[in-house]
C-alpha positions as a printed Julia matrix, in Angstrom:
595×3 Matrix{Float64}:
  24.76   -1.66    0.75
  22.44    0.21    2.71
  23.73   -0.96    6.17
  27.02   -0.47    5.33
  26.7     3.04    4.34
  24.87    4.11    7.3
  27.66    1.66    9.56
  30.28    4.32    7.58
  27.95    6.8     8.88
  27.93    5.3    12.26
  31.39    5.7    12.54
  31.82    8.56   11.48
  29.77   10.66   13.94
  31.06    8.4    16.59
  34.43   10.75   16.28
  32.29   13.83   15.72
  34.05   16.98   16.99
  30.84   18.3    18.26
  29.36   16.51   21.6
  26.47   17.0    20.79
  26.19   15.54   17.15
  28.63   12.21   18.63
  27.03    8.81   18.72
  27.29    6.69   21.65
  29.56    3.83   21.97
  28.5     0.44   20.65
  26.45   -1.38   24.14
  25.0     2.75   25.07
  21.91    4.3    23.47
  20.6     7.54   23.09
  17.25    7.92   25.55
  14.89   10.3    26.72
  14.64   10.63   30.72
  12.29   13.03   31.9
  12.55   12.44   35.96
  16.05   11.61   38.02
  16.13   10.61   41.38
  18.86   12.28   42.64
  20.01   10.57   45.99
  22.94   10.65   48.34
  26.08    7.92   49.38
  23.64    6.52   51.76
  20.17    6.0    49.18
  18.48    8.77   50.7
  16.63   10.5    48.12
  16.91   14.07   47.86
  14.85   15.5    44.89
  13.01   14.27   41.82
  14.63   16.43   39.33
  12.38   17.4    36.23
  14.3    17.33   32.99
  11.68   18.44   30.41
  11.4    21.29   29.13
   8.53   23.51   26.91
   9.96   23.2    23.37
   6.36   24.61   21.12
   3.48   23.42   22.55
   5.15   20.15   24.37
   7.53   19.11   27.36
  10.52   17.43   25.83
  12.43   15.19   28.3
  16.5    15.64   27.88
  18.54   13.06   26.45
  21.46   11.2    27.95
  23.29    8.34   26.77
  22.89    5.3    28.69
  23.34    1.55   28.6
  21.8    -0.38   25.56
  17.76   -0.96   26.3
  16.38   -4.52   26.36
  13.9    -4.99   23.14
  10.5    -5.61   25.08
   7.99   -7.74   23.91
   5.06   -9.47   26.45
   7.3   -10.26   28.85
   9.64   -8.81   32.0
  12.61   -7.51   30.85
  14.4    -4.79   32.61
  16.86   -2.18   31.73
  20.29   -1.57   33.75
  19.63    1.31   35.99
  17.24    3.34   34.27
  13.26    1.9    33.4
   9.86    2.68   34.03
   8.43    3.72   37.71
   6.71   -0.04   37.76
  10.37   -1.22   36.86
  12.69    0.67   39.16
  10.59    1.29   42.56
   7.95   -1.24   42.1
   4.79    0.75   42.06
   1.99   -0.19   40.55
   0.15    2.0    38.18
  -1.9    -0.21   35.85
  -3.56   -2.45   38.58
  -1.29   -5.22   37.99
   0.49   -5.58   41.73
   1.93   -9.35   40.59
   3.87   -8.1    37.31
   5.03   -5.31   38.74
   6.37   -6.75   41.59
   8.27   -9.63   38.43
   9.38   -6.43   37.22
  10.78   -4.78   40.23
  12.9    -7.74   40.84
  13.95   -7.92   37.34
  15.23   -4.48   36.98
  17.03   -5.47   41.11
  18.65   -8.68   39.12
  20.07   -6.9    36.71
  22.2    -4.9    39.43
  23.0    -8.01   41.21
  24.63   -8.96   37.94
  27.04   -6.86   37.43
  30.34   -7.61   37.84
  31.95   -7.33   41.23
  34.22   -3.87   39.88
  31.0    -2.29   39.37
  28.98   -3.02   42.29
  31.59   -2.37   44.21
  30.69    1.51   42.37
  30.08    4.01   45.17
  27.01    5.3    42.45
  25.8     1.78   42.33
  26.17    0.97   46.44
  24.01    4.2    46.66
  21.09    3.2    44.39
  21.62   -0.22   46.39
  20.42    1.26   49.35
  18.27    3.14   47.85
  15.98    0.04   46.46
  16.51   -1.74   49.65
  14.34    1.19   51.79
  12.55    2.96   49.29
  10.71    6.08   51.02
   7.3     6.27   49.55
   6.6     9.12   51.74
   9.46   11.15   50.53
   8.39   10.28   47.0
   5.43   11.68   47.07
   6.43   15.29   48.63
   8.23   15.62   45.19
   6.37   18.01   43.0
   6.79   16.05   39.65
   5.69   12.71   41.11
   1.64   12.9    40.25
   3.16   13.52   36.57
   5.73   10.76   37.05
   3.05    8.3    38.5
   0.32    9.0    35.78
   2.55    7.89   32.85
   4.85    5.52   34.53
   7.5     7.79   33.0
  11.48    6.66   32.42
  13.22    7.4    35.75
  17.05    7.17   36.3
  19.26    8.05   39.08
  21.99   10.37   39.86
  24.33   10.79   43.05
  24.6    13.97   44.4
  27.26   16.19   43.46
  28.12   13.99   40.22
  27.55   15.21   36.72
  26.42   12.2    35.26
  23.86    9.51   36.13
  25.02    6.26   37.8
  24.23    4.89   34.76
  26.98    6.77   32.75
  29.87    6.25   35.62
  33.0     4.26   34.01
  32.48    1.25   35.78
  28.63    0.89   34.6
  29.33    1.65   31.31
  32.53   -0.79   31.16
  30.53   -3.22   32.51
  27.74   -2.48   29.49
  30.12   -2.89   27.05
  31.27   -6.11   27.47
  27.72   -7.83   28.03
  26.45   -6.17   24.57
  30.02   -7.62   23.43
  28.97  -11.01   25.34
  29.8   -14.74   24.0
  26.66  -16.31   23.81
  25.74  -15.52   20.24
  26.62  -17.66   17.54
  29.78  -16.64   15.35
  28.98  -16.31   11.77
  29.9   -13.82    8.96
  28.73  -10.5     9.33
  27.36   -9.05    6.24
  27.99   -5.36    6.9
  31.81   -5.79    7.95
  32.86   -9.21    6.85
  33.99  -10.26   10.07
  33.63  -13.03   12.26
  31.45  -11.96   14.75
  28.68  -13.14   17.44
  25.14  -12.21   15.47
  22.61  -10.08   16.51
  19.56  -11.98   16.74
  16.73   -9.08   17.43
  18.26   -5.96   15.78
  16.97   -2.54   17.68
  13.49   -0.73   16.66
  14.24    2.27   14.17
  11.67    4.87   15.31
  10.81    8.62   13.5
   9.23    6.58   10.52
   6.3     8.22    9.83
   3.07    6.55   10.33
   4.73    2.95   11.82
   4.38    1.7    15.26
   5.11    4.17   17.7
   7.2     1.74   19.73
   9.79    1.43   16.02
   9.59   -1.12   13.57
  12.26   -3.05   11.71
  14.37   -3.15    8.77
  16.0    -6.62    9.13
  13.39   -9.03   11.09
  12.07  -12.2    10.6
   9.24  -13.49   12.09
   7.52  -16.25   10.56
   8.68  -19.9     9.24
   7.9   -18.54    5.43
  10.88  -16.49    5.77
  13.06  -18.6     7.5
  16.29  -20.82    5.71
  18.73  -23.06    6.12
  16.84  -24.88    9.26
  17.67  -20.95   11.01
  14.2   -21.57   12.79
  13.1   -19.4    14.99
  16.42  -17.92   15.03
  15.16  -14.95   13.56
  18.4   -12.49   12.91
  20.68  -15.65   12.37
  18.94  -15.82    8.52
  20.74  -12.64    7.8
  23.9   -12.57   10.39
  24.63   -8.83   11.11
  27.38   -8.71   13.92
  25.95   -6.79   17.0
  28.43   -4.07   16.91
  27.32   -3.32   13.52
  23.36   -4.02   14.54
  23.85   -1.48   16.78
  25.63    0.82   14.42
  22.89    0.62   11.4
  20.03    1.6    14.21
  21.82    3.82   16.1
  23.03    5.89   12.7
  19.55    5.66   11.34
  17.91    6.71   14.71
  19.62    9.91   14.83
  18.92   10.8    10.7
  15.64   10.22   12.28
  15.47   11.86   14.92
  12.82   14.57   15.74
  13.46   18.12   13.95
  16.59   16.09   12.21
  18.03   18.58   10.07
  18.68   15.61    7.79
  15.38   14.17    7.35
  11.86   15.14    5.27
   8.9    13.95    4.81
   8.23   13.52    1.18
   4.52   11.85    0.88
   4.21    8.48    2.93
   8.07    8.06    2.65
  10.07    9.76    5.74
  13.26   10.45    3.71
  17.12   10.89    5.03
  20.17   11.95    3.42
  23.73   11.45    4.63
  27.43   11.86    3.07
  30.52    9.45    3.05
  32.15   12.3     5.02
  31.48   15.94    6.36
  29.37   18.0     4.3
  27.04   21.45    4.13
  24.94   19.34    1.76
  23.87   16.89    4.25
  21.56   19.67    5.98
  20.84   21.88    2.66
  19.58   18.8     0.57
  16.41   19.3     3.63
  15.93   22.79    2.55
  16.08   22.39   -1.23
  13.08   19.57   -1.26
  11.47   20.9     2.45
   8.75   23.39    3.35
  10.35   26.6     4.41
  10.16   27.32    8.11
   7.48   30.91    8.74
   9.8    32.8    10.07
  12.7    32.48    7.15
  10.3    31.48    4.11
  13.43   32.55    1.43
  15.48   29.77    3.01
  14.25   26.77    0.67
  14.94   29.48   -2.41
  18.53   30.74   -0.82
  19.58   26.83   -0.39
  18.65   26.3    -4.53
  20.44   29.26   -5.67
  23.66   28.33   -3.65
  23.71   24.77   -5.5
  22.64   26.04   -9.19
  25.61   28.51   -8.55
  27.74   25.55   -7.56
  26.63   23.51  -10.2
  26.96   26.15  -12.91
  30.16   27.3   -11.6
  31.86   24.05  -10.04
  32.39   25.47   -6.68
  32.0    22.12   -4.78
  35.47   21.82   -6.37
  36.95   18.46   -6.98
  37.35   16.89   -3.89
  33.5    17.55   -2.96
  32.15   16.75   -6.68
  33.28   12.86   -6.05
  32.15   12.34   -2.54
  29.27   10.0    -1.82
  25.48   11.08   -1.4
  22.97    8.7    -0.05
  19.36    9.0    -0.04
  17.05    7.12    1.88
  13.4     6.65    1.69
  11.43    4.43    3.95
   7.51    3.56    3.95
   5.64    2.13    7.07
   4.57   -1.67    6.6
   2.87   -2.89    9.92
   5.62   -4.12   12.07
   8.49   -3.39    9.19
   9.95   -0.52    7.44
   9.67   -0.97    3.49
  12.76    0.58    1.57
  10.92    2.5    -0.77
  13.98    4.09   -2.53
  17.87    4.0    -1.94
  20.02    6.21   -4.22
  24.11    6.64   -3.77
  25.57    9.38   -6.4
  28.98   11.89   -6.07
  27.53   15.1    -5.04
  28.44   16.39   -8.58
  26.1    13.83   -9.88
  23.31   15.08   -7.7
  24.0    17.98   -7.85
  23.09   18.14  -11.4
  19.95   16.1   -11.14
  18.03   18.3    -8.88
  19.16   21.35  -10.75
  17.42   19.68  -13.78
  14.45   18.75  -11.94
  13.88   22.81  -11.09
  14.61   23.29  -15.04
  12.14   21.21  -15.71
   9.53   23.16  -13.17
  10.88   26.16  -14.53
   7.75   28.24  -15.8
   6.06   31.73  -15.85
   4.75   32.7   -12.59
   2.73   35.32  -10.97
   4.82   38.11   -8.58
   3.75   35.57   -5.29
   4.23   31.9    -6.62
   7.38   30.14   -5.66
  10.56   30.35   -7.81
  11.37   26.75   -6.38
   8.12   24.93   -5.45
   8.98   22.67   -1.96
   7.95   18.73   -3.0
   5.23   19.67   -0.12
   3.61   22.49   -2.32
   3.65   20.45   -5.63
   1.77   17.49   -3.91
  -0.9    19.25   -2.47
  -1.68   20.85   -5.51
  -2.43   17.92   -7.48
  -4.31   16.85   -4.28
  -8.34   16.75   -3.5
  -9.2    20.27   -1.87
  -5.03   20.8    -1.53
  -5.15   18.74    1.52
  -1.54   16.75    2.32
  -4.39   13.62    4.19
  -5.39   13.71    0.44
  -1.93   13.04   -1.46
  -1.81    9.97   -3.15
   0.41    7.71   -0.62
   3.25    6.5    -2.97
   3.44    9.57   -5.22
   6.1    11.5    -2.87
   8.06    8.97   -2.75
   8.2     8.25   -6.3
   8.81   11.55   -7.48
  11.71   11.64   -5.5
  12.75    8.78   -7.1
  12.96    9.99  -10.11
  14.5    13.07   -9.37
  17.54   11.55   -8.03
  17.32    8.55  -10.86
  18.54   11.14  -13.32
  17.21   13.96  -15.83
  15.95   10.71  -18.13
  14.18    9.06  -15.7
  10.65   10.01  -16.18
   8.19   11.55  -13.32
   5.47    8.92  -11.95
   2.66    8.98  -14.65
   0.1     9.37  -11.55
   1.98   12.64  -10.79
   0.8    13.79  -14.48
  -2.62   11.96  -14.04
  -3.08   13.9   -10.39
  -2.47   17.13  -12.01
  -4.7    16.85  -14.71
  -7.56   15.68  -12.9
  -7.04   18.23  -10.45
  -7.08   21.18  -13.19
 -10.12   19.26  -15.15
 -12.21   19.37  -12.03
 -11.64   22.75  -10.43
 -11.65   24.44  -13.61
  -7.91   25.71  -12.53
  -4.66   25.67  -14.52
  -2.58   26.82  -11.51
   1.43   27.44  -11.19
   1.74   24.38   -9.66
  -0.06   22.23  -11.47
   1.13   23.59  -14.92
   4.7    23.25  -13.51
   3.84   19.56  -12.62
   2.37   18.8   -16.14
   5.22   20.49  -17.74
   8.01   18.58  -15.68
   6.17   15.44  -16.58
   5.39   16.17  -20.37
   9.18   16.72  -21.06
  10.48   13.63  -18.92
   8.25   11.58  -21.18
   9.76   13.12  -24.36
  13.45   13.17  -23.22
  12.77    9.55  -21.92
  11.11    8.79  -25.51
  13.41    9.66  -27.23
  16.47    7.91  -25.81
  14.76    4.36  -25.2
  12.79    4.31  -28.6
  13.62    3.28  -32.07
  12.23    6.12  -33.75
  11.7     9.04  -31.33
   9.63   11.43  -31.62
  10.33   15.01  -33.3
   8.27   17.24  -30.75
  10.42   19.78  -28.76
  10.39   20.0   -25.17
   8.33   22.86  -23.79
   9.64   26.03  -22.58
   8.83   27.95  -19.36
   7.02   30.61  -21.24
   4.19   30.53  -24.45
   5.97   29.01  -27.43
   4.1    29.94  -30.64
   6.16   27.63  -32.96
   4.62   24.72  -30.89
   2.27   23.47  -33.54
   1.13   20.28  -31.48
  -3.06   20.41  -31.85
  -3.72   20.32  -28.17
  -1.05   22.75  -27.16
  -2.8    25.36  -29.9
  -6.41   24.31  -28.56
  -5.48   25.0   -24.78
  -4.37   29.28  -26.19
  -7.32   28.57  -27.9
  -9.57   28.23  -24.96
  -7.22   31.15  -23.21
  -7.85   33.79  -26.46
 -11.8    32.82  -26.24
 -12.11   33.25  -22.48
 -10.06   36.77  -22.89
 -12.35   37.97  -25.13
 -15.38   37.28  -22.93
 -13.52   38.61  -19.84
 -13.08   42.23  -22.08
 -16.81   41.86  -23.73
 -18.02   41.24  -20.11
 -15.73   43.11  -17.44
 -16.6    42.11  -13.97
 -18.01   38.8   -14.82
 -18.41   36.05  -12.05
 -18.02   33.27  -14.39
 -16.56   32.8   -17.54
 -16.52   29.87  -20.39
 -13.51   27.96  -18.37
 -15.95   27.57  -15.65
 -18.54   25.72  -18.0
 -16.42   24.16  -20.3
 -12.94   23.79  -19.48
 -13.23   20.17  -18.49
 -15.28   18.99  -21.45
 -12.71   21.84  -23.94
  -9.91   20.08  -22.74
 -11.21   16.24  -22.94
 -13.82   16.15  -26.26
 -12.86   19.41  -27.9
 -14.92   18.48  -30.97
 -18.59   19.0   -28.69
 -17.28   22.55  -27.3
 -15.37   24.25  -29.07
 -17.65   25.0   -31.82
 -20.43   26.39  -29.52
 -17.76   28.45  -28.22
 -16.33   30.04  -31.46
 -20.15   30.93  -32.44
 -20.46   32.64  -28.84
 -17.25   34.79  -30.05
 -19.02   36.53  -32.21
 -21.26   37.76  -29.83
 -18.63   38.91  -27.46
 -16.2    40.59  -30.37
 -19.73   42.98  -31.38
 -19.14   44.55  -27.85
 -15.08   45.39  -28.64
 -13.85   48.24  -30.29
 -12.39   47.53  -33.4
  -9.19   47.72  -32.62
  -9.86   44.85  -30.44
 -11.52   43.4   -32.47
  -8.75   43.3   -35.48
  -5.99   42.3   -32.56
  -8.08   39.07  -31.48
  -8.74   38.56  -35.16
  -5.34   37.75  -36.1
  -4.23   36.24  -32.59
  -7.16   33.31  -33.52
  -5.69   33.43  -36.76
  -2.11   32.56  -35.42
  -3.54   30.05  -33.09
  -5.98   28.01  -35.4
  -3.73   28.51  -38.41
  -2.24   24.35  -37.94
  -5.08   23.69  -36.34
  -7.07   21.54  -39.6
  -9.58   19.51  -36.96
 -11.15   19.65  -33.49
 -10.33   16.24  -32.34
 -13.1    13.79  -30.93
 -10.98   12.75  -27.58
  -7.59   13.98  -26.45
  -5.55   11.41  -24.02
  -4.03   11.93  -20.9
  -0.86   13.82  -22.4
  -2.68   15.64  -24.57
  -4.87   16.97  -21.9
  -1.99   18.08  -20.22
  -0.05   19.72  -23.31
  -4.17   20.96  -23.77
  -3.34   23.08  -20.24
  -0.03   24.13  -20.77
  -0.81   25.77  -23.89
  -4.1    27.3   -21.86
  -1.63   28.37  -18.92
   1.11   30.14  -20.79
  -1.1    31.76  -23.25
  -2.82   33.25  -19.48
   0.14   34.42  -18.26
   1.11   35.88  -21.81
  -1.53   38.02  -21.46
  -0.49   38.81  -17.97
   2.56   40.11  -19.06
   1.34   42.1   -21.97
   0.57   46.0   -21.56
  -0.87   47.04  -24.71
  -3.07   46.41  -28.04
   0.4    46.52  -29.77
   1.72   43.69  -28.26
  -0.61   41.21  -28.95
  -0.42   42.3   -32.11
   3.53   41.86  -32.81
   3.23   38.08  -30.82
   0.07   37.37  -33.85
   2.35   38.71  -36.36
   4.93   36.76  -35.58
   4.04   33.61  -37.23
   1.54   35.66  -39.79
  -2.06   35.4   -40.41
  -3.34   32.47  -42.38
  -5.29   33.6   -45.47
C-alpha cells in the first residue's frame, strides 16, 4: 500500500507543470554536481565550472538530472559519465594508485558500452578525447581544483556552447533508458503494479531519514538467509519482486518528499515524517506548517496555516471534491542499515481535516498574552523534556503522538506523553502552558477512549480549557487547593523568592495526605497578615474548593497527578485573569460555602 501510493505519487509529479517540481524519467536520477568540466569538440578542457552556491552557512552543489547511479558497495562500480575525481580522471586521492586506476577504467568501460548511436554522440566523441589525453597541467590552473581534489567531489562534463551536460544529451539518455529497462532480470509479478515485469534486485538508498546512514538506507532489502524464502537465496529483492520501473518510482518519489528543506517533510521526534496527496493539493505543504516549528522571520505562519483549516473544517470550504481526496502520512525511524515504518496513515482530507482540528481542541487551554495559540509538536516535546532540550525527547514519543493524532479523536495520546509531562512538572516545580496542555490532551483521550471501549464507562466530564468549579474529582479540587494556599502566601509575603510550590509541590501532588495538612496550619499564619477583606474572600474560596473534598488521599496515581496539575494550573491562571476582591468572591459564591 505504501509503495503504491508513493508510485501514484511518482507519477504524478513526473507530469508536473512546474520544471522544477518534475521527476525524472524512470533509468535518470536526481544528483548533486558541484564541479563540470566544460571542454570543447576536440577534449580540450576549458574551465572547471563551480556550481555551488552559499545557501546559510553552506555551499550547496546544483542539481541536474542524470543517468541512474550504480548502488556501490566494496567494490568498482562506475557511473555513466558523471563519478568521483578517482572515477572519471583517475587521480588518486586516498593513496590507493591500484583501485583507482580499476576505477578509472571502469567508469572508461562504461563509455565503451554504449551503443554505437550514442558514441557516435559528438558530446560523447568529445569527452572521448578528453580521457584519452587528460591535461593534468591544465587541471590544476583551475581555481576550484584544490577543493575538487580534497573531497574527490562528483564531476561531470559539459561541451561548450550546450545547455546541458553530455550526460543529459538525447542519445545518452536513450541509451540509459533502455539498460535500466534491460532483460537480464528475472520476470515475476510486480507487487506495486501487477505486471509482469523484470525485478529489481537492489532497490535505490532513500536518503533525508534522519539519523540513518548518511549514504541512505532501505525500505525493501534483504540481506541475510533468515529472511530469505522460497530457495530466493541470495537473491535479495527477488523475495519481494518490485518491477524496476516501479523500484525506481517508490525511491525516487520518496527521495524528493525527502529532500532537504522539503516543504513536505518534518521532523516529529526520531521519526522524519512526509505527507503527500492522491492529486494536487495546498494541503500537501500546509500539513508542514500546522505540526512544524515556525520559521524566525514569519513566526504567525504555523498559527495562520491552523486557522485556514479550522475555518475549512467549520465551514466546509475544501468543498466536495477536496473533502474525498486521499491524504497519506508517512513516518519513518532509522534502524541501522533499514528504514523502520513507524506509522502509515491514508484518510480523505475531510477526515483529517477533522482529526487535527480535534487534536488543537483538545490542547485548547488558558494561556498567558505570549504562549502559543497552536503549540508546534516541536514545542510540546521539549517541554515534557529534561532541561527542554529536543537531544532529551524520549525517541519514540514524536512519532507516536502523531500517531494518534491522525488515528482519530478516540485514539488515545501515548501514556509516556502523559507520564513525560508529569514528571517534568513534579520535578521543576512548574505547571507550564505546555505541559498542562499536554496533560489535558491526554486526560480527555483516556476518558473519551474509556468510555467508548468499556462496559461501564465512566461518568467524569472531559475538562475544559479554563477552571471548571463543578469538577468535583478529589485531585482536580486538591491541585486549586495547592493554587489558593500558594496565593495566599504570595499576598502575606509580596516579593517572596520561594513559595510552598517550591517545597512541596512534588510531594502535594503525589502523597497529599503528608503535606497538605502542614500546609493548611501554615495558612493561618499567612491569612493574620491580610486584611479582612482578604481574609473573608480566601475564606469562602477554600470553602468552595474543600467543600467535596471528605479526605486527603494517601497516594494519587499517574492520572490523578495530572488532573492534581490541571486543577493547580487553571485555578493560576484564574487568578491571572481576575482584577478584583469581588471576583473571587462571585467565582466562591458560585457553588456556595459549605456550612
Amino acid at each position: 500500500m505504501i509503495l503504491q501510493a508513493l508510485n501514484d505519487y511518482y507519477r504524478r509529479k513526473c507530469d508536473d507543470p512546474d520544471p522544477a517540481q518534475r521527476l525524472p524519467m524512470f533509468g535518470l536520477e536526481q544528483k548533486e554536481i558541484p564541479f563540470i568540466l566544460e571542454i570543447n569538440a576536440d577534449g580540450e578542457l576549458l574551465q572547471m565550472r563551480d556550481t555551488r552556491e552559499i545557501s546559510g552557512k553552506k555551499k550547496v552543489a546544483h542539481t541536474f538530472r542524470v543517468p541512474m547511479g550504480i548502488k556501490k558497495t566494496s567494490g568498482v562500480a562506475a557511473n555513466l559519465l558523471w563519478d568521483t575525481l578517482e572515477y572519471v580522471l583517475g587521480i588518486n586521492t586516498k593513496g590507493k594508485p591500484e583501485r583507482v586506476a580499476e576505477q578509472h577504467a571502469a567508469f572508461r568501460a562504461r563509455i565503451a558500452a554504449l551503443p554505437d548511436a550514442a558514441r557516435g554522440d559528438a558530446g560523447i566523441q568529445a569527452v572521448t578525447r578528453f580521457l584519452d589525453c587528460i591535461d593534468l597541467a591544465m587541471l590544476q590552473r583551475q581555481p576550484a581544483w584544490a577543493e575538487a581534489l580534497e573531497s574527490n567531489a562528483i564531476v561531470s562534463f559539459r561541451l561548450h556552447g550546450d545547455m546541458d551536460l553530455v550526460c543529459q544529451r538525447p542519445a545518452v539518455v536513450s541509451a540509459s533508458l533502455k539498460a535500466a529497462a534491460g532483460d537480464d532480470a528475472p520476470l515475476a509479478m510486480c507487487l506495486v503494479t501487477g505486471e509482469l515485469a523484470p525485478v529489481e534486485r537492489l532497490h535505490t538508498s532513500i536518503k533525508g531519514v534522519w539519523k540513518a546512514q548518511t549514504s541512505g538506507a532501505n525500505i525493501v532489502s534483504f540481506n541475510a538467509r533468515a529472511f530469505e524464502s522460497y530457495g530466493k537465496t541470495d537473491r535479495q529483492g527477488e523475495n519481494a519482486p518490485v518491477s524496476r520501473a516501479a523500484a525506481f518510482a517508490y525511491t525516487t518519489a520518496l527521495n524528493h518528499l525527502l529532500r532537504k528543506d522539503s516543504p513536505q517533510r518534518i521532523q516529529v521526534g526520531d521519526a522524519s515524517t512526509v505527507f503527500w496527496a492522491e492529486r494536487d493539493s495546498d494541503f500537501e505543504t500546509a500539513a508542514v506548517d500546522i505540526f512544524g516549528e515556525p520559521p524566525k522571520d514569519d513566526p504567525d505562519r504555523g498559527t495562520r496555516a491552523v486557522h485556514a483549516l479550522l475555518n475549512a473544517v467549520h465551514s466546509g470550504a475544501w468543498g466536495t471534491s477536496d473533502v474525498s481526496t486521499r491524504f497519506y502520512v508517512l513516518g519513518l525511524a532509522p534502524n541501522a542499515a533499514r528504514i523502520s515504518v513507524r506509522f502509515y496513515h491514508c484518510v480523505t482530507l475531510g477526515e483529517l481535516g477533522q482529526r487535527i482540528a480535534q487534536h488543537f481542541e483538545d490542547l485548547s487551554l488558558m494561556r498567558g498574552p505570549h504562549d502559543p495559540q497552536y503549540p508546534s509538536l516541536f514545542r510540546l516535546l521539549t517541554a515534557v523534556s529534561l532541561q527542554n532540550k529536543a537531544d532529551n525527547i524520549p525517541p519514540n514519543l514524536g512519532g507516536t503522538i502523531m500517531d494518534s493524532i491522525i488515528a482519530g479523536v478516540n485514539s488515545p495520546y501515548p501514556s509516556l506523553w502523559l507520564n513525560a509531562a508529569v514528571g517534568r512538572c513534579r520535578a521543576e516545580q512548574n505547571v507550564n502552558y505546555l505541559r498542562a496542555a499536554a496533560i489535558k490532551a491526554c486526560l480527555n483521550r483516556q476518558m473519551r477512549h474509556a468510555q467508548l471501549s468499556s462496559s461501564n464507562p465512566s461518568l467524569e466530564q472531559e475538562f475544559s480549557p479554563m477552571l471548571d468549579i463543578s469538577n468535583l474529582n478529589p485531585a482536580y479540587r486538591l491541585g486549586r487547593l495547592f493554587a489558593v494556599l500558594e496565593k495566599i502566601q504570595e499576598e502575606a509575603s509580596p516579593g517572596l523568592n520561594a513559595t510552598i510550590r517550591d517545597r512541596y509541590y512534588g510531594a502535594a501532588s503525589s502523597t497529599p495526605v503528608a503535606v497538605f495538612t502542614t500546609l493548611l496550619r501554615l495558612k493561618n499564619a499567612h491569612l493574620k497578615k491580610l486584611t479582612a477583606g482578604r481574609v473573608t474572600t480566601f475564606e469562602k474560596l477554600l470553602g468552595e474548593v474543600l467543600g467535596p473534598v471528605t479526605d486527603f488521599p494517601k497516594h494519587l496515581p499517574l492520572a490523578d497527578q495530572g488532573r492534581f496539575a490541571l486543577g493547580y494550573y487553571h485555578q493560576r491562571q484564574d487568578f491571572f485573569a481576575k482584577k478584583s476582591d469581588e471576583s473571587i468572591t462571585t467565582t466562591a459564591s458560585k457553588e456556595g460555602t459549605p456550612a
